[in-house]
BALOBA-1460 file (C-alpha; in Angstrom, 3 decimals):
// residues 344
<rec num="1" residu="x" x="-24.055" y="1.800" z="2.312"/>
<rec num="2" residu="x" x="-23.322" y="5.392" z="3.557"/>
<rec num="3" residu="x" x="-20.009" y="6.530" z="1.586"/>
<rec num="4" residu="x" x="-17.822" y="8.688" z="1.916"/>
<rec num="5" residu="x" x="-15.265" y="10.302" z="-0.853"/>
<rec num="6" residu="x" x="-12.523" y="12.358" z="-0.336"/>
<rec num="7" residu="x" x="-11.580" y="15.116" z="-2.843"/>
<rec num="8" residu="x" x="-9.980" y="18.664" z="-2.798"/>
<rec num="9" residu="x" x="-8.869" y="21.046" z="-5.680"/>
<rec num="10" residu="x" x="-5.429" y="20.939" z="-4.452"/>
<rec num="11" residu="x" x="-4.640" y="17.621" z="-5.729"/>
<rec num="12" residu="x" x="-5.022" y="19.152" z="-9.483"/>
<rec num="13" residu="x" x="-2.000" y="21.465" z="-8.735"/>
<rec num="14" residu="x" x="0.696" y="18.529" z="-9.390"/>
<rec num="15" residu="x" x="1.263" y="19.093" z="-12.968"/>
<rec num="16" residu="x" x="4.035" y="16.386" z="-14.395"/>
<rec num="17" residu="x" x="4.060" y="18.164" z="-17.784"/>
<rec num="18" residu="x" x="1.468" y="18.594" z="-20.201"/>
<rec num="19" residu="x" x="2.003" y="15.007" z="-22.413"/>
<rec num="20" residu="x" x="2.476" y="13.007" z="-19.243"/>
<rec num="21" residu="x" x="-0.509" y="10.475" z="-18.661"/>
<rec num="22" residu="x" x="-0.946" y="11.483" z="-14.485"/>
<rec num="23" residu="x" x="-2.313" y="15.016" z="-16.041"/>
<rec num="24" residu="x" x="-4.704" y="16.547" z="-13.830"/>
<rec num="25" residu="x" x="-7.482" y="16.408" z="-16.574"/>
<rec num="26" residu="x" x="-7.916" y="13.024" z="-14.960"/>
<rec num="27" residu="x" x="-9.039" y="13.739" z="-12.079"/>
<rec num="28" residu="x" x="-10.719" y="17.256" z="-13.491"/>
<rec num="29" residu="x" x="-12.532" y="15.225" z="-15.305"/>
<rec num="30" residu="x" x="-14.481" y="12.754" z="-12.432"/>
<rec num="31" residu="x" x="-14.878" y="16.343" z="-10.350"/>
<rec num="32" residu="x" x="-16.712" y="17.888" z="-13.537"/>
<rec num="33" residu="x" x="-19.099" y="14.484" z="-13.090"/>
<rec num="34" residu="x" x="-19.687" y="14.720" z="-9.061"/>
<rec num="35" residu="x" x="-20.443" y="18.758" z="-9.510"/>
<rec num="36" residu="x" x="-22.877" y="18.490" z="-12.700"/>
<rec num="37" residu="x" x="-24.467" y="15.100" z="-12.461"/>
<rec num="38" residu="x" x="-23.306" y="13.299" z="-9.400"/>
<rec num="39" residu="x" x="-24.334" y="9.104" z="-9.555"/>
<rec num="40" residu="x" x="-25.235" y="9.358" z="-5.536"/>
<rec num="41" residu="x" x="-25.721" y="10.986" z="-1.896"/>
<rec num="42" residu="x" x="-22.025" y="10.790" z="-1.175"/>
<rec num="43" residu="x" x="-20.140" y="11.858" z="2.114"/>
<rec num="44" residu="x" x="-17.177" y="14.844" z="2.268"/>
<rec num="45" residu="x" x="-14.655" y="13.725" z="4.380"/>
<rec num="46" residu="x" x="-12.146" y="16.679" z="4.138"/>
<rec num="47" residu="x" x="-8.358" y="16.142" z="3.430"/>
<rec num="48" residu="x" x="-5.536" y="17.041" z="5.622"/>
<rec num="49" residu="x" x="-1.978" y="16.970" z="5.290"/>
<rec num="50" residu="x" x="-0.521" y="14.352" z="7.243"/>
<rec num="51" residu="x" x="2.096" y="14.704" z="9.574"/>
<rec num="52" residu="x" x="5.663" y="14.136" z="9.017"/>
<rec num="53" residu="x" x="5.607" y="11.115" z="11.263"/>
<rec num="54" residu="x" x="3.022" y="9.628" z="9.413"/>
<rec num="55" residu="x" x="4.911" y="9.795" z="6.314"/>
<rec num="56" residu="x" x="8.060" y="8.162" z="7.810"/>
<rec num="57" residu="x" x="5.704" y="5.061" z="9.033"/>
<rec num="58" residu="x" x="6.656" y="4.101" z="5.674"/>
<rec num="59" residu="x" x="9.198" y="6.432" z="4.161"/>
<rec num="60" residu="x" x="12.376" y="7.341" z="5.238"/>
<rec num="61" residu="x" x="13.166" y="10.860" z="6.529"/>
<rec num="62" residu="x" x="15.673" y="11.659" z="3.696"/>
<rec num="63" residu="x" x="13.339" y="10.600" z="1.067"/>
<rec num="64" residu="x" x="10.731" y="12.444" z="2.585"/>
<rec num="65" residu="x" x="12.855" y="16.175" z="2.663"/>
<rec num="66" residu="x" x="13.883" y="15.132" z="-0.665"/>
<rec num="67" residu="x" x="10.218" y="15.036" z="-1.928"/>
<rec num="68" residu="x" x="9.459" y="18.308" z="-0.188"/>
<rec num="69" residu="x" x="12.371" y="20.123" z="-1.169"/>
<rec num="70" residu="x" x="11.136" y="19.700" z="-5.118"/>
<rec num="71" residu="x" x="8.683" y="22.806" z="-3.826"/>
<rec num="72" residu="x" x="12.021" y="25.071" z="-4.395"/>
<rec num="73" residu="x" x="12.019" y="23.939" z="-7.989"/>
<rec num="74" residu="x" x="9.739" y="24.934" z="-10.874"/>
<rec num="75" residu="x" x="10.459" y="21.311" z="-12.212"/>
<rec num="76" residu="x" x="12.133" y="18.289" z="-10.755"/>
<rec num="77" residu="x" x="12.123" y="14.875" z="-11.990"/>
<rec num="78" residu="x" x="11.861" y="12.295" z="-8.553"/>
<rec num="79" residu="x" x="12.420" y="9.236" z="-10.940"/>
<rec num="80" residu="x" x="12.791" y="9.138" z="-14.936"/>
<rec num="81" residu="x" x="8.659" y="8.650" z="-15.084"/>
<rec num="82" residu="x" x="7.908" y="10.570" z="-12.090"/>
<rec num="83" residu="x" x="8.172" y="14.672" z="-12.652"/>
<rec num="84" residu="x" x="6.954" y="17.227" z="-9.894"/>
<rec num="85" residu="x" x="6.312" y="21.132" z="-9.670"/>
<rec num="86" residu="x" x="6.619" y="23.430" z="-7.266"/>
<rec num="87" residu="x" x="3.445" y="22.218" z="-5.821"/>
<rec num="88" residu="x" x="3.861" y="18.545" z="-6.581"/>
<rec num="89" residu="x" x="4.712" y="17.875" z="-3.236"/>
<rec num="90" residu="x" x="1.488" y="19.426" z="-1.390"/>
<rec num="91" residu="x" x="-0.836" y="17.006" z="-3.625"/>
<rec num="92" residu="x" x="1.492" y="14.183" z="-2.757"/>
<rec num="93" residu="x" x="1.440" y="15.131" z="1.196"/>
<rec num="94" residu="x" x="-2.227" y="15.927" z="1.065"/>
<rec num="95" residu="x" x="-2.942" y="12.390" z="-1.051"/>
<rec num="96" residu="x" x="-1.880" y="10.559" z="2.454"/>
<rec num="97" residu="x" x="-3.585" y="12.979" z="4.559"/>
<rec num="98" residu="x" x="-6.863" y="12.319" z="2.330"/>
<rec num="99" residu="x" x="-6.286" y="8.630" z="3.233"/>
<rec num="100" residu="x" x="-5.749" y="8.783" z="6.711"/>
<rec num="101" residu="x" x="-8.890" y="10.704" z="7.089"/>
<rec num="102" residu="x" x="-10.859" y="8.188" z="5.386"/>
<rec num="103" residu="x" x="-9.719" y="5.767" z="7.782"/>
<rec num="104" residu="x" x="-10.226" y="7.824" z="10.468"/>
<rec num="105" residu="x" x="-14.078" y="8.411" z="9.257"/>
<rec num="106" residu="x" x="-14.315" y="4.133" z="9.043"/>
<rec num="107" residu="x" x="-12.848" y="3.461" z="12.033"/>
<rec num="108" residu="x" x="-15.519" y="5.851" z="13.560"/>
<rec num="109" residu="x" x="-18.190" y="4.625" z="11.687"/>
<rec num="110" residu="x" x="-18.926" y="7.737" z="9.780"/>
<rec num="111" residu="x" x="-19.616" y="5.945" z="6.847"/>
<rec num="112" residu="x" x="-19.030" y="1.841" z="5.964"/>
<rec num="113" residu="x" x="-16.948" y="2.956" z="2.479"/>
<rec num="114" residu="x" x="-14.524" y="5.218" z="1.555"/>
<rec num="115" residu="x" x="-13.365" y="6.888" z="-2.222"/>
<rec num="116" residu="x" x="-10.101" y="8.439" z="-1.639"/>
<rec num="117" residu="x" x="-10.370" y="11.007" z="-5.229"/>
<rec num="118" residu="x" x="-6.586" y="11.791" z="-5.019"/>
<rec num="119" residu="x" x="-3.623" y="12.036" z="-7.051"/>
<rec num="120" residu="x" x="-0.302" y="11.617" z="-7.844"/>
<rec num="121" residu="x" x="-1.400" y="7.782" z="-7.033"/>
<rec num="122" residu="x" x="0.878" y="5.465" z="-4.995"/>
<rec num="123" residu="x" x="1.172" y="1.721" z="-5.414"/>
<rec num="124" residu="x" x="4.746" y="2.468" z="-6.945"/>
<rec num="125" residu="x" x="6.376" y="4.061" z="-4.225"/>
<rec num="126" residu="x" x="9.259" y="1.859" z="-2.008"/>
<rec num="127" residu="x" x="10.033" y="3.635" z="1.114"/>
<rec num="128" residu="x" x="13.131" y="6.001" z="-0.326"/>
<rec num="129" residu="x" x="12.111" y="6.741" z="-3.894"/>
<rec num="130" residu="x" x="9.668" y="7.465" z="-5.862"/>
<rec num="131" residu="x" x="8.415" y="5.824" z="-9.315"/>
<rec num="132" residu="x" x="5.906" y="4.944" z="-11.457"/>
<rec num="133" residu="x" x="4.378" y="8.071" z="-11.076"/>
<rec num="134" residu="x" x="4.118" y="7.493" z="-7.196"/>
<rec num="135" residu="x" x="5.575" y="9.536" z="-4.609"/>
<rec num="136" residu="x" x="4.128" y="8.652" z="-1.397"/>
<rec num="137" residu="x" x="2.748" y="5.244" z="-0.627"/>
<rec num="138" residu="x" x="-0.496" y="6.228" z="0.060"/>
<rec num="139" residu="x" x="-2.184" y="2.667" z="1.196"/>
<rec num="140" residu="x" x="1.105" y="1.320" z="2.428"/>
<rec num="141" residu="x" x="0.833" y="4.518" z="5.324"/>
<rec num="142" residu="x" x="-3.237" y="4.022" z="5.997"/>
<rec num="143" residu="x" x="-2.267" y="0.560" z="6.600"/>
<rec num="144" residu="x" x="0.415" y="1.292" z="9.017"/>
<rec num="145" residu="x" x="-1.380" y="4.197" z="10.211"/>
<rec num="146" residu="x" x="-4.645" y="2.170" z="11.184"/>
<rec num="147" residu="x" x="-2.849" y="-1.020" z="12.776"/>
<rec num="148" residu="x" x="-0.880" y="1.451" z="15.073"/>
<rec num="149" residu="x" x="-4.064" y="3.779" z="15.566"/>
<rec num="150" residu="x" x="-6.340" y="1.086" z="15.769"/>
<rec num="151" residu="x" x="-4.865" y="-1.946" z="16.835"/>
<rec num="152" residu="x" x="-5.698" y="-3.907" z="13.801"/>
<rec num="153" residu="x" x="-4.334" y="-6.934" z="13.170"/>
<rec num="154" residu="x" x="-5.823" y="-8.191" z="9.858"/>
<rec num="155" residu="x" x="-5.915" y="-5.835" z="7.131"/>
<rec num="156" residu="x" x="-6.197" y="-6.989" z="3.492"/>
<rec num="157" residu="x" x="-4.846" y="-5.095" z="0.527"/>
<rec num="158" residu="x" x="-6.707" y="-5.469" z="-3.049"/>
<rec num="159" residu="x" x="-4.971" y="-3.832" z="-5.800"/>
<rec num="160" residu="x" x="-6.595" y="-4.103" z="-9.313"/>
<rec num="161" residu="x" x="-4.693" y="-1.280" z="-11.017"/>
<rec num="162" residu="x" x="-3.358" y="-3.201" z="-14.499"/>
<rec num="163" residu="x" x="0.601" y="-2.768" z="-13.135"/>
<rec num="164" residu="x" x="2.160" y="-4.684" z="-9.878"/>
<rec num="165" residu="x" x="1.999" y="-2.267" z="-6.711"/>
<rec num="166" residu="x" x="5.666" y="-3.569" z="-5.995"/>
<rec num="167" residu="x" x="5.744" y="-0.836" z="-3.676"/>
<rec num="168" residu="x" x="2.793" y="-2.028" z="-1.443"/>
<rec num="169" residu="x" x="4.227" y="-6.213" z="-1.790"/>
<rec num="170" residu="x" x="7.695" y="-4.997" z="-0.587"/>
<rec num="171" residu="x" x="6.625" y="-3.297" z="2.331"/>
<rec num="172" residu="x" x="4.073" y="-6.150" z="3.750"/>
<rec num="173" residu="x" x="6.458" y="-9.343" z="1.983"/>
<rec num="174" residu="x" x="6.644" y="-10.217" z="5.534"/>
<rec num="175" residu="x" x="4.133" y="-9.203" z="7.187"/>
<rec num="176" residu="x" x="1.577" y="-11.244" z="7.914"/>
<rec num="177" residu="x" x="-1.067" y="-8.593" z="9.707"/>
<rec num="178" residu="x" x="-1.766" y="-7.339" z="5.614"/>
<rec num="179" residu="x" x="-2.669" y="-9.589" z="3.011"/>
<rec num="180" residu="x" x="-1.344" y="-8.106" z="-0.049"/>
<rec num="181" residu="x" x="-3.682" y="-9.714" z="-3.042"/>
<rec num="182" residu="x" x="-2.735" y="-8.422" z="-7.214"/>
<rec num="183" residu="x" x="-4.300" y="-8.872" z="-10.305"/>
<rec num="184" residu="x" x="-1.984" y="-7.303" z="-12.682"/>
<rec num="185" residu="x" x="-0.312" y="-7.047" z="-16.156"/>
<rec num="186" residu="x" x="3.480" y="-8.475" z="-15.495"/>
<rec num="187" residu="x" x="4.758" y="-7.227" z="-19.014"/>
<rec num="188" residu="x" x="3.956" y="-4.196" z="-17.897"/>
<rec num="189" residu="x" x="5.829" y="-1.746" z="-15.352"/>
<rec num="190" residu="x" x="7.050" y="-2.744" z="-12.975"/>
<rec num="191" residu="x" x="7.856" y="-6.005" z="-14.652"/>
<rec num="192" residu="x" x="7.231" y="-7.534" z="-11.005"/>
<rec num="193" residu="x" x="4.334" y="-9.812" z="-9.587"/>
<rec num="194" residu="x" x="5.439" y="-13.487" z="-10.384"/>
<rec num="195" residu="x" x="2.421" y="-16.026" z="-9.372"/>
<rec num="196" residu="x" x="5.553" y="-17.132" z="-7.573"/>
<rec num="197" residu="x" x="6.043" y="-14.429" z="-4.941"/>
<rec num="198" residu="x" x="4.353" y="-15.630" z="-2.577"/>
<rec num="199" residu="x" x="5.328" y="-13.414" z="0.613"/>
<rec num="200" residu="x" x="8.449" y="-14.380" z="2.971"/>
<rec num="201" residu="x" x="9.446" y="-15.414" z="6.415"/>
<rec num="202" residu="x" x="6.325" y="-14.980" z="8.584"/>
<rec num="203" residu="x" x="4.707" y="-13.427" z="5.446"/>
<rec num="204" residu="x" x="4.621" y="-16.398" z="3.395"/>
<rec num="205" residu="x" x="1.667" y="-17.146" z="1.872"/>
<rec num="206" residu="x" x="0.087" y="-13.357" z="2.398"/>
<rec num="207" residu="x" x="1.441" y="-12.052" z="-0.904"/>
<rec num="208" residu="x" x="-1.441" y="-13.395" z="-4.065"/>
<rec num="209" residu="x" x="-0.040" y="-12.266" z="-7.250"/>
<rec num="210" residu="x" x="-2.112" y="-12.914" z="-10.342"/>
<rec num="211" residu="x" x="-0.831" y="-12.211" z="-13.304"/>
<rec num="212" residu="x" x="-3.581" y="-11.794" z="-16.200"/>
<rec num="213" residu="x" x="-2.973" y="-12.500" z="-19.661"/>
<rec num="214" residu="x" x="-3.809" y="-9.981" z="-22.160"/>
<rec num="215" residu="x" x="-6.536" y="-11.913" z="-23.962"/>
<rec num="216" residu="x" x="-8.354" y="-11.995" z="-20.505"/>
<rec num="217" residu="x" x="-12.067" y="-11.092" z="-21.137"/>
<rec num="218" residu="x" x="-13.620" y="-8.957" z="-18.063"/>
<rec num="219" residu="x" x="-15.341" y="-12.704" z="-17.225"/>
<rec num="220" residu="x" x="-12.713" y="-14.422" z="-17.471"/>
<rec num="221" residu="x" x="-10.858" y="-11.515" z="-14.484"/>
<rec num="222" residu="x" x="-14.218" y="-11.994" z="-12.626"/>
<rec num="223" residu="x" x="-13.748" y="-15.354" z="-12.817"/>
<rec num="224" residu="x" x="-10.519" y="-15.155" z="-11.241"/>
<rec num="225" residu="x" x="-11.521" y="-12.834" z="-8.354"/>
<rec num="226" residu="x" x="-14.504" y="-15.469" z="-7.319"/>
<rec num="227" residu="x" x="-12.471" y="-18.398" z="-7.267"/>
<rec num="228" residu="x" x="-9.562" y="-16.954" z="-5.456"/>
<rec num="229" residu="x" x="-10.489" y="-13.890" z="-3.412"/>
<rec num="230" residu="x" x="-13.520" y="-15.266" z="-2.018"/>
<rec num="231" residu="x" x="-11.746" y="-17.624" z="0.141"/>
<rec num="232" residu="x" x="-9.009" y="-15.009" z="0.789"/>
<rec num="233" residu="x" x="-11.584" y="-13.006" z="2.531"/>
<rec num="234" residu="x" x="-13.416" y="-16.003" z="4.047"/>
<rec num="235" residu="x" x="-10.502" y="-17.140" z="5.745"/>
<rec num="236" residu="x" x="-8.276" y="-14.129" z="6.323"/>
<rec num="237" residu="x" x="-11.051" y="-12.055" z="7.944"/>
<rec num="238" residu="x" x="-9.800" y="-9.019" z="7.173"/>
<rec num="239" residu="x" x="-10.868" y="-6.084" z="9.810"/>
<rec num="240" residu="x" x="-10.410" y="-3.322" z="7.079"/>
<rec num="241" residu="x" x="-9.750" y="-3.713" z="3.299"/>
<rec num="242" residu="x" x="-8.150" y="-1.066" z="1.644"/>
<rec num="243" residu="x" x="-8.158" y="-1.433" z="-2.251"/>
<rec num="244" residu="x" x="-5.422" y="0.365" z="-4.924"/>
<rec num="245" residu="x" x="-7.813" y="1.170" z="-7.454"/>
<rec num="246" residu="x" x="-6.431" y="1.702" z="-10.646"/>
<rec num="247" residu="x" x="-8.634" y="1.926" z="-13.580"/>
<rec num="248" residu="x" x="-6.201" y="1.078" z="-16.281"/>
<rec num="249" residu="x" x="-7.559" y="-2.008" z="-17.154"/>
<rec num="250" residu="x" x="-10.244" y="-0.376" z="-18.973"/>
<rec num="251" residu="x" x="-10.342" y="-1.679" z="-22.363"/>
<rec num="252" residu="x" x="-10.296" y="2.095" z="-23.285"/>
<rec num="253" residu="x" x="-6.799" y="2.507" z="-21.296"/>
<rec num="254" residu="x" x="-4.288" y="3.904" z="-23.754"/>
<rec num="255" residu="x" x="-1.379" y="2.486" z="-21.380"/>
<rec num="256" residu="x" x="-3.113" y="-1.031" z="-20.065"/>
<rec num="257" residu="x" x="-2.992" y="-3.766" z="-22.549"/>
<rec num="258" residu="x" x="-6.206" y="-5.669" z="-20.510"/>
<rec num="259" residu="x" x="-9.602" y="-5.390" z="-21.837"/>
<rec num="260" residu="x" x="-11.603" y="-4.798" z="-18.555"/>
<rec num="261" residu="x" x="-15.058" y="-2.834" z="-19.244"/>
<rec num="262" residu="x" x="-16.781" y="-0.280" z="-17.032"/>
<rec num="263" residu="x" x="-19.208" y="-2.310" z="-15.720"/>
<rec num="264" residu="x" x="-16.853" y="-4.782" z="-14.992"/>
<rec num="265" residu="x" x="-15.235" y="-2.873" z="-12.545"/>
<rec num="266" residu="x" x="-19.031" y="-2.727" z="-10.957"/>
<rec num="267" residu="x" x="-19.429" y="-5.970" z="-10.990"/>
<rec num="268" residu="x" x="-15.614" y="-6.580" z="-9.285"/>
<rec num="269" residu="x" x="-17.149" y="-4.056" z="-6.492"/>
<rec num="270" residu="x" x="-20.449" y="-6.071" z="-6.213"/>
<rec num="271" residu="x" x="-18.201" y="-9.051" z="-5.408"/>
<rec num="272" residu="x" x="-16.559" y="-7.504" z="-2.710"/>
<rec num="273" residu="x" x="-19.414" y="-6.020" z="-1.221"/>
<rec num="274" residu="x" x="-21.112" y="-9.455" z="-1.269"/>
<rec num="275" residu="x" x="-18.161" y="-10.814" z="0.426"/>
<rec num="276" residu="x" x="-17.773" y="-8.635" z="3.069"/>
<rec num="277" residu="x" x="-20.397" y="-10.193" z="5.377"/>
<rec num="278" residu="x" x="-18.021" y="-13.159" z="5.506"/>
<rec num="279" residu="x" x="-15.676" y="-11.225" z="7.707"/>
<rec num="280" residu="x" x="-17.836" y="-9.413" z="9.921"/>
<rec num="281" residu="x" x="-18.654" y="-6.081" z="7.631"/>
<rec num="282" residu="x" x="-15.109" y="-4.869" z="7.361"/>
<rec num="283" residu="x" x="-14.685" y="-1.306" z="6.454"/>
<rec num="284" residu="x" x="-13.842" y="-0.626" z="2.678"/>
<rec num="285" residu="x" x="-11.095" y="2.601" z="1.856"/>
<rec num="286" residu="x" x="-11.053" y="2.373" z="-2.117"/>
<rec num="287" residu="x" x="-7.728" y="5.068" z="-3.147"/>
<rec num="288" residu="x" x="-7.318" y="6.023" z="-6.904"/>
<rec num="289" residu="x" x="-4.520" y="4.321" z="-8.420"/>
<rec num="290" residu="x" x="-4.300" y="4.537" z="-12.196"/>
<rec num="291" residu="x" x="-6.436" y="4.909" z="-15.165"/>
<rec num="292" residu="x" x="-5.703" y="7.646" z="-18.265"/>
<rec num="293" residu="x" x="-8.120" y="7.682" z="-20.684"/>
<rec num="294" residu="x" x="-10.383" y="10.149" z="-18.767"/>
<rec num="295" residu="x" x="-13.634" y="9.341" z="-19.704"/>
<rec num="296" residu="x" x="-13.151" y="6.002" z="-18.918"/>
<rec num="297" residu="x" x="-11.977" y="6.266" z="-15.898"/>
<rec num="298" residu="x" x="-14.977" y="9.099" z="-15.273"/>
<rec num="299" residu="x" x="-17.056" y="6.467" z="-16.120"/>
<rec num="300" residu="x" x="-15.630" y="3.778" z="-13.861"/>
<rec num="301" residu="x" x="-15.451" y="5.693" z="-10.751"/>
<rec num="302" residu="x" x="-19.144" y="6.698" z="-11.076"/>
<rec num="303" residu="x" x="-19.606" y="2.988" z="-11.771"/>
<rec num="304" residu="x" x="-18.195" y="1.739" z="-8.373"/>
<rec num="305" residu="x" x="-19.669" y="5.226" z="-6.535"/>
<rec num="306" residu="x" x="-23.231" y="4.064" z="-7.724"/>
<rec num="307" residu="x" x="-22.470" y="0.007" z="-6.732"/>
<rec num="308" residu="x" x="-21.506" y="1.480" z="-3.109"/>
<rec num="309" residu="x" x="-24.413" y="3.242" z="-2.666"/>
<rec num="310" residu="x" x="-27.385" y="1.410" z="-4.295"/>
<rec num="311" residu="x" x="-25.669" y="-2.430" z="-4.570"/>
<rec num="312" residu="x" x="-27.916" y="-4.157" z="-7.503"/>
<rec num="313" residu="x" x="-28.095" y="-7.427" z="-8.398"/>
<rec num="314" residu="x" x="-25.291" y="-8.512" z="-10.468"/>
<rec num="315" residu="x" x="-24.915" y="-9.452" z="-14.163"/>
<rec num="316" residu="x" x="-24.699" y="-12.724" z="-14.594"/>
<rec num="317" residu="x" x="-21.733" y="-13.725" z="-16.842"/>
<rec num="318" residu="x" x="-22.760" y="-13.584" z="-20.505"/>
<rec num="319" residu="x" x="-20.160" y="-16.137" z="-21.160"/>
<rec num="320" residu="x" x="-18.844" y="-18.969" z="-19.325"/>
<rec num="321" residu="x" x="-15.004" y="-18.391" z="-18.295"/>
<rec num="322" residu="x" x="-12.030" y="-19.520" z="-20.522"/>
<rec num="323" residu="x" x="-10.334" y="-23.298" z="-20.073"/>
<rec num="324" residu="x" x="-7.265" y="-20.408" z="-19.324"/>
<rec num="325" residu="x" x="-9.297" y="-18.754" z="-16.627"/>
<rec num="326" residu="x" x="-10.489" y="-21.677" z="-14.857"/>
<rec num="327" residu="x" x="-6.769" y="-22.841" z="-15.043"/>
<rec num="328" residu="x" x="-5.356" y="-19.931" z="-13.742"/>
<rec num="329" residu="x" x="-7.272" y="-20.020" z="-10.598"/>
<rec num="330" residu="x" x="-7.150" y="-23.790" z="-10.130"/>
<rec num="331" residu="x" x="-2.711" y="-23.073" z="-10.648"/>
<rec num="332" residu="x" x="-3.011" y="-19.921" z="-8.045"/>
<rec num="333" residu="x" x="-4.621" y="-22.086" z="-5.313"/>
<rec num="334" residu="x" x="-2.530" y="-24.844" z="-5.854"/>
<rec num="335" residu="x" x="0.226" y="-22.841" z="-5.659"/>
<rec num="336" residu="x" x="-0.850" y="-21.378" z="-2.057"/>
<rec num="337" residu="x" x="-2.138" y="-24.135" z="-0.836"/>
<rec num="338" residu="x" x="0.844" y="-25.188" z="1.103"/>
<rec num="339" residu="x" x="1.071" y="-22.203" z="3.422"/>
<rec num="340" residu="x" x="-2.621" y="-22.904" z="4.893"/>
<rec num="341" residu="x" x="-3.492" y="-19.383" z="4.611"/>
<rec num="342" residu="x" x="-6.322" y="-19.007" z="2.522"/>
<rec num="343" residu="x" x="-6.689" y="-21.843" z="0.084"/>
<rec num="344" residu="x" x="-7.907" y="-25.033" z="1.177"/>
């Protein structure tokens, strides 16, 4: 699959503080690996900022002067966990544009996948503050951005980053045009993501939250993605799928509590790619969510860079999933099974 990535010094230049876990040596880190020993032929797509009326398709226009009035401020804290520079707000404005561009480059069929390298990361954001070290939803815009530029009408939303995106589920609750689907850690920030919420009004049904106990093994979460995303893509049909991917459920994570490994995440993308024939080929947009133990996260991005571009035969499960796994996604689809969207 030709892929593209998106990445641009400027995103380093939001510095939260040197002991905060968003530190730009994360994201140093994965360029050091593209420049010296790259996994695979990969695509530029160059960021731009976006406009100010992209930003309000989500946010509203107070929030949005308040983010870029931090620039007047050598330090400014948006949200107890969420510091900012004086140049905070650039990365945060150019981590949208980077994403619109990407969809731009799918939509024109520039390249079938997308790697959106940016930072600060977004999943957090709700559309008048900030949090969780999220400023600007970046996902929650692209998918606004490409059903209004586009005309789409099915777009699906995987986030595997170890915490709830309750910014992404509140803006799409009830919506049914995105399918907002979350594997997550619910004792963990936000402390949101109940199996239970489910999506309202014309929405119900296209919010899947999964939340993963701790002693999870990574095939035990594989597990859980066959059983339950494979007929959310089968049936939804998604015409783009746009994924919040956090890496924090590396085993490595010093923030996660899940005990994912590198080639797990690998093996999650192999799924997907071996799903997407089941809805046509829909373009993939992949955006960095979370993920602070740098080399782990180094490692995991070049893992899903090199599944992209030369898919492989996946690893077949060395174990056979948990009673608690099997459970899980047996309670999940029993749970949705009412609304008729995706589980029979």
């Amino acid at each position: 699959m030709l892929t593209g990535i998106v990445r641009d010094e400027r995103y380093l230049e939001h510095m939260p503080g040197h002991s905060h876990p968003e530190h730009p040596s994360r994201l140093r880190t994965i360029h050091d690996m593209l420049d010296k020993n790259p996994p695979c032929d990969l695509t530029d797509i160059p960021a731009e900022l976006a406009t100010l009326e992209e930003l309000e398709l989500v946010h509203t226009p107070t929030y949005v002067k308040k983010v870029l009035k931090t620039a007047e401020h050598a330090y400014t804290n948006l949200a107890p966990d969420t510091p900012a520079c004086a140049r905070s707000y650039l990365s945060a404005w150019l981590a949208v544009g980077g994403c619109l561009r990407a969809v731009d480059a799918l939509m024109q069929h520039r390249c079938g996948a997308c790697f959106c390298l940016v930072r600060p990361p977004g999943h957090h954001a709700l559309p008048d503050r900030a949090g969780g070290f999220c400023f600007f939803n970046n996902l929650g815009i692209s998918a606004r951005y490409a059903a209004g530029r586009y005309g789409l009408r099915r777009i699906l939303v995987i986030d595997w980053d170890v915490h709830h995106g309750n910014g992404l589920q509140d803006l799409f609750y009830s919506d049914p045009s995105v399918l907002y689907y979350s594997t997550h850690d619910a004792l963990l920030y936000p402390y949101s993501g109940a199996m239970e919420e489910t999506g309202a009004g014309a929405g119900a049904g296209y919010t899947v939250n999964i939340p993963l106990p701790r002693q999870f093994e990574t095939d035990d979460i594989l597990h859980i993605y066959r059983e339950t995303l494979t007929p959310v893509i089968r049936r939804f049909r998604p015409e783009l799928v746009l994924v919040a991917a956090g890496f924090d459920a590396h085993r490595a994570d010093p923030i996660g509590r899940s005990r994912m490994t590198t080639q797990g995440f690998g093996s999650l993308t192999r799924l997907l790619l071996k799903l997407l024939p089941d809805a046509g080929n829909p373009p993939l947009l992949l955006s960095l969510e979370g993920g602070y133990n740098p080399r782990a996260l180094t490692d995991s991005v070049r893992e899903v860079l090199t599944t992209l571009v030369l898919p492989k035969e996946d690893i077949l499960p060395t174990t056979a999933p948990s009673h608690g796994a099997e459970a899980l996604a047996a309670q999940v689809r029993k749970m949705h099974k009412p609304y008729g969207v995706w589980a029979e």
